[in-house]
Kinemage of the C-alpha trace (Angstrom):
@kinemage 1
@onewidth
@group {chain A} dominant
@subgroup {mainchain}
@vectorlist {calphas} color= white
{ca unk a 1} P 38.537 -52.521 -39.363
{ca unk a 2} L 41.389 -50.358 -40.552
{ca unk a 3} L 41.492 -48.208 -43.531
{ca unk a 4} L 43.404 -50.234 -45.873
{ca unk a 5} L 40.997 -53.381 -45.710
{ca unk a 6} L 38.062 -51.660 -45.269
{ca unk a 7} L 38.654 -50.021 -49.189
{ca unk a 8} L 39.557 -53.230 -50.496
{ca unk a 9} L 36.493 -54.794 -49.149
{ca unk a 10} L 34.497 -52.089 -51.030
{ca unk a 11} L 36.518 -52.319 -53.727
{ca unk a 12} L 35.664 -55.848 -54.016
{ca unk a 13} L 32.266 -55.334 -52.876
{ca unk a 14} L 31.740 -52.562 -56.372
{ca unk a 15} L 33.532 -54.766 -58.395
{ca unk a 16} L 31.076 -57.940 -57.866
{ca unk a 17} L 28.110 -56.059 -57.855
{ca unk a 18} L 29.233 -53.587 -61.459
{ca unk a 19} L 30.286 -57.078 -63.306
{ca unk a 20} L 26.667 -59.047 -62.248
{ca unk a 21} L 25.247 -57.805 -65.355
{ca unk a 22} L 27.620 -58.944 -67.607
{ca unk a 23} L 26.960 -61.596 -69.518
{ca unk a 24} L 28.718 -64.838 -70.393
{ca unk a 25} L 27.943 -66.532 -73.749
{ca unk a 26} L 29.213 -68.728 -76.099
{ca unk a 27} L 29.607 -68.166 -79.691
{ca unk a 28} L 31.395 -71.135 -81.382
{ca unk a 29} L 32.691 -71.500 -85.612
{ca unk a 30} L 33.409 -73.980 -87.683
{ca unk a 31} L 36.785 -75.017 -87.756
{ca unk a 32} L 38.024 -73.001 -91.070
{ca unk a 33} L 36.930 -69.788 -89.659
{ca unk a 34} L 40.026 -67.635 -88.081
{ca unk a 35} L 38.963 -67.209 -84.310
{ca unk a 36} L 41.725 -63.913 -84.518
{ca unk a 37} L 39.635 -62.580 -87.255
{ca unk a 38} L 36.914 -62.617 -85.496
{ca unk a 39} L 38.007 -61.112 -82.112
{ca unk a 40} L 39.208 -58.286 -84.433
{ca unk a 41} L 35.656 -58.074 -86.092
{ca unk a 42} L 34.309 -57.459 -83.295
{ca unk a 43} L 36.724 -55.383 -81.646
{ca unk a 44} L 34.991 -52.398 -83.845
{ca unk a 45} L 32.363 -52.478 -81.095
{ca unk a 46} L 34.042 -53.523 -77.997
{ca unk a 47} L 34.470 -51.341 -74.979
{ca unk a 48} L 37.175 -51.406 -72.462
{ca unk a 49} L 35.145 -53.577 -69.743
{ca unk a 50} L 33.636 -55.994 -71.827
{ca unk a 51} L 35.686 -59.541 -72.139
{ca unk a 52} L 36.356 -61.377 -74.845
{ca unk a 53} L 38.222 -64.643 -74.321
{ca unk a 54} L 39.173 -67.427 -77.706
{ca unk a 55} L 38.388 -70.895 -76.392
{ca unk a 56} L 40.495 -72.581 -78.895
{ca unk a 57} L 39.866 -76.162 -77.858
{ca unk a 58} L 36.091 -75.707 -78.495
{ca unk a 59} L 37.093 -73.439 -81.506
{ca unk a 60} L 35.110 -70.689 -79.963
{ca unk a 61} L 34.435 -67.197 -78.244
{ca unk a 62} L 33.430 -66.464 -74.646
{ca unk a 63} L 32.195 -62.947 -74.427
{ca unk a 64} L 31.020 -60.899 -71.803
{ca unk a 65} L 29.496 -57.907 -72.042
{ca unk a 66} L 26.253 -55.995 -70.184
{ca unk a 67} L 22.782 -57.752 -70.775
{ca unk a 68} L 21.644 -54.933 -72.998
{ca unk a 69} L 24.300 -55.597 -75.585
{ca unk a 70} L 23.792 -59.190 -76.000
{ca unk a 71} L 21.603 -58.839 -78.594
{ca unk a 72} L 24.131 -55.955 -80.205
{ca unk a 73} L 27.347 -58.659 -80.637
{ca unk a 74} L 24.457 -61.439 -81.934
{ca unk a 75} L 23.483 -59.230 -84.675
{ca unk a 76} L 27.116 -58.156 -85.650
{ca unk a 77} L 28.257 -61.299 -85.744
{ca unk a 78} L 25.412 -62.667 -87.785
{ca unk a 79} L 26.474 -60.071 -90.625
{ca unk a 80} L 29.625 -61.724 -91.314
{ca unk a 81} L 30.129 -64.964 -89.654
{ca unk a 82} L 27.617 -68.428 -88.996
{ca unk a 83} L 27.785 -69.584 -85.764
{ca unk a 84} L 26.121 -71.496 -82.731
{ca unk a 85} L 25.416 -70.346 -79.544
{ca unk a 86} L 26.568 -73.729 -76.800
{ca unk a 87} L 24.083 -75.275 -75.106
{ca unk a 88} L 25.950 -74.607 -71.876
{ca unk a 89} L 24.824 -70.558 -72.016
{ca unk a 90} L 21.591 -71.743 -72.111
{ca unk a 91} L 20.821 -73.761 -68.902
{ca unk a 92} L 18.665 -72.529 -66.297
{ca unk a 93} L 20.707 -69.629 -64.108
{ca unk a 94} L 21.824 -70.773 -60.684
{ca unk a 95} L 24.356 -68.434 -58.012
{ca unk a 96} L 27.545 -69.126 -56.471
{ca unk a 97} L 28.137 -67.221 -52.851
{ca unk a 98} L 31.927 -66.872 -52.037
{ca unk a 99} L 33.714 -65.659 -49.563
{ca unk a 100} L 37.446 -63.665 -50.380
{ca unk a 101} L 39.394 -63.917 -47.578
{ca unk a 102} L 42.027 -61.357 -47.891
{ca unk a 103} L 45.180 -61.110 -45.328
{ca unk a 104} L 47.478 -57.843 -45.924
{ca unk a 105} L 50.912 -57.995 -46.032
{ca unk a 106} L 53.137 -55.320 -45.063
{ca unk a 107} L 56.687 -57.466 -46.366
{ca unk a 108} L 57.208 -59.902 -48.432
{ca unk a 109} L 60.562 -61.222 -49.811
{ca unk a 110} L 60.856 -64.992 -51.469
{ca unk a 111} L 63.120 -66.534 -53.654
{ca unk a 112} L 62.979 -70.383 -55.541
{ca unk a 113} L 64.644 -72.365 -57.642
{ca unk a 114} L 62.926 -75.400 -59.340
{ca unk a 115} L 64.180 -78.454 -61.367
{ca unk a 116} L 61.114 -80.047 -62.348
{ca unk a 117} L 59.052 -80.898 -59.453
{ca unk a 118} L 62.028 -80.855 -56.960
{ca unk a 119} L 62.480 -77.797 -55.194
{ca unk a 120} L 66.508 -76.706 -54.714
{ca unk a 121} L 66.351 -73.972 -52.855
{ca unk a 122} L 63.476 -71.601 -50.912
{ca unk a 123} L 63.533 -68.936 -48.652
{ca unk a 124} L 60.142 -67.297 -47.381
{ca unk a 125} L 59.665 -64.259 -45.137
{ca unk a 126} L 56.626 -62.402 -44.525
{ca unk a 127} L 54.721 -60.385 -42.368
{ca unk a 128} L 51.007 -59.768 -41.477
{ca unk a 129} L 48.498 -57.058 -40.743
{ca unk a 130} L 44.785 -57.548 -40.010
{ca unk a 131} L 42.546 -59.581 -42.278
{ca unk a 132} L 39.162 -58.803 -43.873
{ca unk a 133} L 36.198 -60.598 -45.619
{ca unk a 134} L 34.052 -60.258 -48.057
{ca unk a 135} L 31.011 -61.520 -49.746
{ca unk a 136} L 30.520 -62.246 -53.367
{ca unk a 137} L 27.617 -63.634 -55.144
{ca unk a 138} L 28.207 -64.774 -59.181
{ca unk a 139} L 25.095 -66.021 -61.466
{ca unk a 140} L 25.828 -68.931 -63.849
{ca unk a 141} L 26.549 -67.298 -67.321
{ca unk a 142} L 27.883 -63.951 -65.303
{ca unk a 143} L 31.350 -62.547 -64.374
{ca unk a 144} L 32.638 -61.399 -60.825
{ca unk a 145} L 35.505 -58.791 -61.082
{ca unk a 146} L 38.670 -59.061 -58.503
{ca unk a 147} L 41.689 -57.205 -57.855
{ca unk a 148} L 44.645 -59.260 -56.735
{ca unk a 149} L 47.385 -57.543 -55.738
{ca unk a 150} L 47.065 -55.222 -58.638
{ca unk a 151} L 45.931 -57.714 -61.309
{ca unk a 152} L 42.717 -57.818 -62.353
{ca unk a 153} L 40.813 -61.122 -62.951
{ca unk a 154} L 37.094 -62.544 -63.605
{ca unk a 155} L 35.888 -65.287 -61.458
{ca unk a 156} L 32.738 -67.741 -63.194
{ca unk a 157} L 31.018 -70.302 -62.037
{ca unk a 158} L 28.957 -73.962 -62.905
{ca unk a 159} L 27.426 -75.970 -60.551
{ca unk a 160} L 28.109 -79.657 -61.393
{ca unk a 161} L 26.013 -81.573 -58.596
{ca unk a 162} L 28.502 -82.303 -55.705
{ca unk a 163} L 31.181 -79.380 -56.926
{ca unk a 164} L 31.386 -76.087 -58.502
{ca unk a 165} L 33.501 -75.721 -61.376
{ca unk a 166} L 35.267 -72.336 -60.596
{ca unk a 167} L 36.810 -70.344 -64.049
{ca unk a 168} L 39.325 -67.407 -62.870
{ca unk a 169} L 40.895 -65.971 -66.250
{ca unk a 170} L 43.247 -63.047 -66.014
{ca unk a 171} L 41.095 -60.065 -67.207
{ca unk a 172} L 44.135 -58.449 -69.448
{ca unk a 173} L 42.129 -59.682 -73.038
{ca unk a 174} L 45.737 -59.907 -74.406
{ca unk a 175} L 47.074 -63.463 -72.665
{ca unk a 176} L 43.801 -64.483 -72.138
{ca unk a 177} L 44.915 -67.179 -69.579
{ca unk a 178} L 42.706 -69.102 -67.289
{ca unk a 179} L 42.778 -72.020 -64.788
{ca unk a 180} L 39.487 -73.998 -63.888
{ca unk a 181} L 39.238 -75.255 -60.525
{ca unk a 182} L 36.613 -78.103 -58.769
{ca unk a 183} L 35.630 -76.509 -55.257
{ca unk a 184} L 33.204 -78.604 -52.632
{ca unk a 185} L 30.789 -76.399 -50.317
{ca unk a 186} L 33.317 -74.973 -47.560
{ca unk a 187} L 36.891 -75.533 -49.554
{ca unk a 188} L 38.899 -72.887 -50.035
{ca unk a 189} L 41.766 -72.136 -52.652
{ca unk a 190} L 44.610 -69.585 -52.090
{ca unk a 191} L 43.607 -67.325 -55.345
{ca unk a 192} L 46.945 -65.246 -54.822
{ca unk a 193} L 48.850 -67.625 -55.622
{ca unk a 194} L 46.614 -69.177 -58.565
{ca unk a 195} L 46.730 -65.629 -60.200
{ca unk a 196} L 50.344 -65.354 -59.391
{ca unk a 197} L 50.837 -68.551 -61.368
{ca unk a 198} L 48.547 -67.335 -64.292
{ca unk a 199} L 50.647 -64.164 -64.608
{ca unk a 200} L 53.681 -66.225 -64.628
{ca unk a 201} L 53.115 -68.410 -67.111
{ca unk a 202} L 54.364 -65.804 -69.635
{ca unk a 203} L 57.550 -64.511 -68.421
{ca unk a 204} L 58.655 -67.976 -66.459
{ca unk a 205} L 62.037 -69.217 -67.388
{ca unk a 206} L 62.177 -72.884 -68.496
{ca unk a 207} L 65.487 -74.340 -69.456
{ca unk a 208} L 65.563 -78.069 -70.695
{ca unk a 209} L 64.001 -80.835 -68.041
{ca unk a 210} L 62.167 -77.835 -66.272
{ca unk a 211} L 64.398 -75.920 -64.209
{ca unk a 212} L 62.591 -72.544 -63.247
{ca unk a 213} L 63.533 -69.952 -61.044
{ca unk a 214} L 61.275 -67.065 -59.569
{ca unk a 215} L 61.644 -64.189 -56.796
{ca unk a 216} L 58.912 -62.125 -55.505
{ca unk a 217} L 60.183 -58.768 -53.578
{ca unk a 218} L 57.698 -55.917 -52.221
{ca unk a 219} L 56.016 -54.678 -49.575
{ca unk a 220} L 51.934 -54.953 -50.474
{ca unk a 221} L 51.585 -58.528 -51.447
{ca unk a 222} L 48.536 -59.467 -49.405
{ca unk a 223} L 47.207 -63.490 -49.196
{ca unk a 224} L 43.773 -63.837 -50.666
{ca unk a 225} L 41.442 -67.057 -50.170
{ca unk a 226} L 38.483 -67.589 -52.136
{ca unk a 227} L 35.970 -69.592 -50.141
{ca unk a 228} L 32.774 -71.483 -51.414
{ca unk a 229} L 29.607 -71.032 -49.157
């Protein structure tokens, strides 16, 4: 295995196994409360790895933070603000094994232009070096950390029978953007290209009916497939 994707595979390997003991709950408000307000409450005990998400549908707050501190944002909360903890962050904890397929790129150059779902123009080049893979295991009600060609995300999990319900947020706290996606045992997703899309959702350019136009230029942008076992 060469250098390069035997230190991402470690990489990955210390960034699933530091982020198993964070953990994922629930905190949701009645509707008047200020969800902002909140997140700033509670940013006066907040440390730089723990992740706090606004679900604004559900008018609540995902946060994840190491098992011992659970109890630590309960009680702070409970000093200022009423709330319930979902049902969901209660169910009995069940693991997710993945596989992250990663394929390194040593140049990459691409260039489209969109009008709503028709594609005008695309041009694609690229070239490959060596591939690696590594295991991942995530507990219900736990974050995985990833690095994605240099962005960092958080990958969650709930089995639903038949499929997994996969979460993979962008870790920056400050978009807070997320896509959930339904995986079956075996099935595979490109997760470059889902974070990719993520991270583009707040610089793309949309002019009336849709038309958007992107270009991608480097020399490290590697493929990545997350795989369910």
């Amino acid at each position: 295995m060469k250098k390069s994707s035997l230190l991402l595979s470690i990489l990955i390997f210390l960034n699933s196994n530091n982020t198993l003991g964070l953990e994922l709950r629930q905190y949701c408000f009645n509707r008047s409360v200020s969800l902002d307000r909140v997140k700033i409450y509670l940013s006066q005990i907040t440390l730089d790895k723990d992740i706090i998400n606004l679900n604004n549908k559900k008018h609540c707050i995902d946060i994840g933070v190491d098992e011992n501190r659970v109890e630590l944002f309960q009680k702070y909360l409970s000093m200022n603000y009423e709330f319930r903890e979902t049902t969901e962050s209660k169910v009995k904890r069940r693991e997710c094994l993945f596989e992250v397929e990663t394929i390194k790129n040593s140049f990459k150059k691409s260039s489209k232009v969109k009008l709503g779902k028709v594609i005008q123009l695309r041009n694609s080049q690229q070239n490959s070096e060596g591939k690696s893979i590594s295991k991942i295991r995530v507990m219900e009600r736990k974050l995985a950390k990833l690095v994605v060609n240099e962005s960092l995300i958080t990958v969650s999990c709930k089995i639903r029978g038949h499929y997994t319900e996969v979460d993979i947020r962008l870790a920056d706290r400050k978009k807070s953007l997320s896509t959930s996606i339904q995986l079956s045992k075996s099935q595979r997703i490109d997760l470059a290209n889902v974070v990719q899309d993520l991270s583009n959702k707040s610089s793309e350019v949309s002019i009336s009916n849709g038309v958007q136009y992107s270009k991608t230029s480097g020399t490290k942008k590697d493929q990545v497939f997350l795989i369910l076992k």
